[in-house]
Each structure stands twice: as C-alpha cells, then as structure tokens.
C-alpha positions in Angstrom: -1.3 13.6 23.3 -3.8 16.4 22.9 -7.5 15.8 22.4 -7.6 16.5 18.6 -4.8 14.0 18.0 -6.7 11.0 20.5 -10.3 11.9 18.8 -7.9 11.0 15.3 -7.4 7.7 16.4 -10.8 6.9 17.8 -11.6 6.7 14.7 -10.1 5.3 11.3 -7.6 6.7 9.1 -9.4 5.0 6.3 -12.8 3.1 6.4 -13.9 1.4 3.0 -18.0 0.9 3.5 -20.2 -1.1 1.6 -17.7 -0.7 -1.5 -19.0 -2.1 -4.9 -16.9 -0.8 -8.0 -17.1 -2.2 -11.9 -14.2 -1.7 -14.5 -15.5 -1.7 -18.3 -19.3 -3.0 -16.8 -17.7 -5.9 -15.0 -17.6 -6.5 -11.3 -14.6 -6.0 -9.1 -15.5 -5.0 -6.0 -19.2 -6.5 -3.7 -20.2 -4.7 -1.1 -16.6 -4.7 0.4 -15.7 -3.5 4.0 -12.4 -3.0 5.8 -11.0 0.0 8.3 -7.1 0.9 9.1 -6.9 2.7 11.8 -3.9 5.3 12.7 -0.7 3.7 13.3 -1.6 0.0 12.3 -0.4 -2.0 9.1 -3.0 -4.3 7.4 -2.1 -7.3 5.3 -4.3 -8.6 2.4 -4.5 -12.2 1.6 -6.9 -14.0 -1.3 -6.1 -15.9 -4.4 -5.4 -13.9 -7.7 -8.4 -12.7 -9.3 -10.3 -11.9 -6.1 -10.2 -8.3 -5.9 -7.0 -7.2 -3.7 -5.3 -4.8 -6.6 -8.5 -3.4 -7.9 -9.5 -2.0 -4.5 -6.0 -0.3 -4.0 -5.9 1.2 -7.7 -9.7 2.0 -5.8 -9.1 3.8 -3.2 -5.6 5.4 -5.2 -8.6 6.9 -7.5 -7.6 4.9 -10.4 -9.5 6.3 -13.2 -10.7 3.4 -14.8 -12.3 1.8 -11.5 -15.7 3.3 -10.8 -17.4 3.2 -7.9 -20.9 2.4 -8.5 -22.1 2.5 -4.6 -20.7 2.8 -1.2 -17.8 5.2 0.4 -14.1 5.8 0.7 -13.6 7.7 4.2 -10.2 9.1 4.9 -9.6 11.3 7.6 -13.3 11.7 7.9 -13.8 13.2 4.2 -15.5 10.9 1.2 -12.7 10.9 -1.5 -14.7 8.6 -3.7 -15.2 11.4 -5.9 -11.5 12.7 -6.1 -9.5 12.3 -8.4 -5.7 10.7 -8.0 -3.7 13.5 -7.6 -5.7 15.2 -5.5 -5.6 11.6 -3.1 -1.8 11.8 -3.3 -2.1 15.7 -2.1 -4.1 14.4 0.9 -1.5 11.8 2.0 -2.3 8.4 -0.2 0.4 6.3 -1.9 0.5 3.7 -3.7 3.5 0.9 -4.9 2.4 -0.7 -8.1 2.9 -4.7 -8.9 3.5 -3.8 -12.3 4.3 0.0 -13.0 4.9 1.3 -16.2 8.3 2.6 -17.7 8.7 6.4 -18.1 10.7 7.6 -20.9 12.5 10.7 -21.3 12.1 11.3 -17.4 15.3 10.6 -14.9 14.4 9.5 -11.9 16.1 11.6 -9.4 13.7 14.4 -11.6 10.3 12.5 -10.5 12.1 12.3 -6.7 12.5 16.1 -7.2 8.9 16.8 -7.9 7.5 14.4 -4.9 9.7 16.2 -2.1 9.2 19.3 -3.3 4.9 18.6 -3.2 5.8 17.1 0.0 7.4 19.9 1.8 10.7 18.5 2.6 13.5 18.6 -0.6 16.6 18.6 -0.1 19.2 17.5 -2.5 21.1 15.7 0.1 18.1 13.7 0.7 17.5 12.2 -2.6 20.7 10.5 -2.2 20.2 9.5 1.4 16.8 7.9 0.7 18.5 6.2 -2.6 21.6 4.8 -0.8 18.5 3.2 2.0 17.8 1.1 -1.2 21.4 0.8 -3.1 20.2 2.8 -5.7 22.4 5.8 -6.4 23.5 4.5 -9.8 20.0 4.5 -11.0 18.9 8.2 -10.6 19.9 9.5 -13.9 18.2 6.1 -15.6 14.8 7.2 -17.2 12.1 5.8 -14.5 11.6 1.8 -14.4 13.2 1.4 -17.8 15.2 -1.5 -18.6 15.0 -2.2 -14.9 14.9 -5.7 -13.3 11.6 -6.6 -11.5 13.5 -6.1 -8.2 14.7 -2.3 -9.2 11.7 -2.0 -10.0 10.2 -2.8 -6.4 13.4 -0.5 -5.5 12.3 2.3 -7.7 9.1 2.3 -6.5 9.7 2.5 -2.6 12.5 5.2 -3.4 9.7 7.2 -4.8 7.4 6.6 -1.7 9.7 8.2 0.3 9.8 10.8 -1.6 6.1 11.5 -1.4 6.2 10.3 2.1 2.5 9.6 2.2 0.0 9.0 5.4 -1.5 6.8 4.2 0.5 3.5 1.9 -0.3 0.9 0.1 1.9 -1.8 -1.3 0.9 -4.4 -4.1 2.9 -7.8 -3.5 5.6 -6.0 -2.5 8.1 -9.6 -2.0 6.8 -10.6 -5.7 9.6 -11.1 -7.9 12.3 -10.2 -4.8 15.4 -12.3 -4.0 16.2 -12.1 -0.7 18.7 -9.5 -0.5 16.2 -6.9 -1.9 13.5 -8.2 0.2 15.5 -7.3 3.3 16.2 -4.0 1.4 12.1 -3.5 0.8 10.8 -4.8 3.8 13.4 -2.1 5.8 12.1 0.6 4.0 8.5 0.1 4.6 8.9 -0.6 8.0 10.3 3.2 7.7 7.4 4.7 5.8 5.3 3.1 8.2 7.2 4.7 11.1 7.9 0.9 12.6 10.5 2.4 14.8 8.6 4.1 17.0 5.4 3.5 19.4 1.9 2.5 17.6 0.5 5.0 19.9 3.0 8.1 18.3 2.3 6.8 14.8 1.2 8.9 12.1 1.0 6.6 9.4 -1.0 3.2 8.7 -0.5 0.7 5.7 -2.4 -1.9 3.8 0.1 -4.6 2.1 -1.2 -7.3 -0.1 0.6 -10.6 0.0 0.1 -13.8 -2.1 2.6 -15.9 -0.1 3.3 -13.8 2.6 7.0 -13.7 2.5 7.1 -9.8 3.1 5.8 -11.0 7.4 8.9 -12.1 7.9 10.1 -8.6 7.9 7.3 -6.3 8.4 5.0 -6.9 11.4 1.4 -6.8 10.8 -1.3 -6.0 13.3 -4.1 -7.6 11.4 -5.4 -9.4 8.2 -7.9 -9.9 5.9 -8.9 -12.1 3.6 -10.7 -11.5 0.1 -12.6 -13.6 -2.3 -14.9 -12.8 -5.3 -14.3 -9.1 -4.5 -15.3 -8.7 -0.6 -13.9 -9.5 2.4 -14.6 -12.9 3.7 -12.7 -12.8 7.1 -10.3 -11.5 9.4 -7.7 -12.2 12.3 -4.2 -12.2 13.7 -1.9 -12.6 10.2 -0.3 -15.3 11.2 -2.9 -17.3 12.3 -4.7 -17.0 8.7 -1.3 -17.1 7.1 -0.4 -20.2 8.7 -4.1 -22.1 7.6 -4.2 -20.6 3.8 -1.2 -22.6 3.6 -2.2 -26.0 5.1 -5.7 -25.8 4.0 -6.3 -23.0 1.5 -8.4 -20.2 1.1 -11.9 -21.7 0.7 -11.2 -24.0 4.0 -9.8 -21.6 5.3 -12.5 -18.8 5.5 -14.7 -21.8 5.9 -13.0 -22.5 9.3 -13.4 -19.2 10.1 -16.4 -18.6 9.7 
C-alpha cells in the first residue's frame, strides 16, 4: 500500500459531526455523530421515527433535509452544501425504502446512464449484473412500476451496481423480502461492498439500516449504532446490541449501555 492510500484510511471515508438538520421547521436530526471508515460496513438500529432515514436522504443531499448546523466530511471535503447529483458524482449511493415509480423510462435506459457516468458500460454488463439479481425480464419494464416490494429491492440494488458508488447506503434493505430475495440482496451488497476481498484492500464502506436485523444473517457488519430522537445513543459489536434490542428493547438497551 503506498502512503497516499494508508493516510486514506487513517482517517474516515465519511465523518457526520455535530449534525442537526430540520425538514419543513421540524427536527430530525440533534447534534448527531457517527464515522465509517474505509473498507468497514456500519449497521443502524433505532425504532421508527428516530431519525435513521432522514440522515441517509441527509447525507444523499436530499433536498428537502436542511442542515441547520454541523458537517458532512467525505473524503476530507464538506459536502453539506452539495447538492445530490453532484454527491452521486463523488461516489455516494443510496437504496431507497420506498422509491418512486418512473414512467415512460425502461430500466435497462437508467442502467445505461449510471455506467456510462461511472466509467465502465458495457452492454454485456447490464445483463450480467441483472442475471446477479434474476432480473433480465424486467429491463424493458418502466423503472419500479407495477413491481412487487421485493423487485423493487431488486431494482434498486441492480441500479447500485450500475453506479457502483464508494460510498453506500441501504434503507431496510430485508424489509418486505422473502427469503429467496434476501439471499439474492444480501449477495449483492456483500459485492458492492467488495466483501470478497481483504478489509485492508477495500475501497468501499457502507452504512445499512435494519429494523429487525434479518439482513446480519447475510452481510457481516463491523460495527453498529444505535439511534433515538435523532442522535446516536450508543455503539458496539452488532450482534451484541442486536441480540439486547431484542430481549430488552431499545430504551433498556442503550440504558445498559450506557
């Protein structure tokens, strides 16, 4: 490794500091701090309503999600300020819970236009990365329309790959799965987040929120967090906090922790 590459991961690939964002003059976000440093995959537990998709659509540059203090740091640079495309240029992605349909665009178009902006299209690919997710009938299917929640989860990853980003984020990516797609999902994010190879020779680092944790038994986590009322409340090995949100639950658990 040359000396550019080992100052890279001395320090994060993305540090969230002192993080406070509103959306229409109402709270989200308090003060809220969490790092993801090069090569590792961070898992995000807390109960619905305490924050986990609004600092995702955050950092993605969501427009409607203003950051009223505190700093987005990737790769050294403050993105708070730029806007989403311009994150996705720089190596953010980002698989929605609940993305919208597209009418009147195919999908194999939209896979077009991601691995061209990435650098690597190839016709031959689109089909490769779509049989990784049995989804070769689907490309000439407008985007997510008509599609089952599990296609949708499908249709989502298959455009991740396309984009192949630095830097991804998944929002309750086993919600809604049965457990052939899961298996499906969780092999093609251990992919994007270069699983098969040494931590130390990784590129890439992730951030997946989970609500009940199914998506550990098939992607490997290094640490966790745990959010309520919009900040981070603890941290630890993801099992460990995995294993007392479901016996005691998250107040006693981050009690415990404390």
């Amino acid at each position: 490794m040359n000396t550019s590459q080992e100052k890279c991961r001395d320090a994060p690939l993305i540090e969230i500091r002192h993080l406070s964002v509103s959306v229409e003059g109402k709270r989200v976000l308090n003060d809220l701090d969490l790092y993801v440093m090069q090569g590792e995959t961070i898992v995000l537990f807390g109960p619905n309503g305490s924050g986990k998709t609004s600092l995702l659509k955050t950092i993605m540059g969501i427009p409607q999600y203003r950051v009223e203090s505190g700093n987005i740091i990737y790769r050294g640079e403050d993105i708070a300020e730029r806007s989403i495309d311009e994150r996705a240029r720089l190596g953010l992605g980002l698989v929605f819970q609940n993305p919208p349909a597209v009418r009147g665009v195919r999908l194999k178009d939209i896979l077009r236009i991601c691995m061209v902006k990435s650098g690597d299209f190839r016709e031959e690919r689109i089909i490769e990365s779509a049989g990784k997710l049995n989804f070769v009938d689907f490309m000439d299917r407008d985007i997510n329309l008509g599609f089952s929640g599990g296609e949708i989860k499908r249709s989502e990853l298959l455009q991740l790959l396309a984009q192949n980003p630095a830097f991804v984020m998944f929002d309750e990516p086993d919600s809604g799965v049965d457990l052939v797609n899961i298996n499906l999902v969780g092999k093609v994010i251990n992919e994007l987040l270069e699983k098969g190879i040494r931590e130390d020779r990784r590129t890439k680092a992730g951030l997946i929120i989970t609500h009940a944790g199914h998506i550990l038994d098939y992607v490997n986590a290094d640490r966790a967090y745990v959010m309520l009322n919009g900040s981070v409340s603890c941290s630890g090995n993801p099992g460990d906090i995995l294993d007392d949100i479901r016996t005691k639950g998250y107040e006693e658990c981050v009690r415990c922790r404390r």
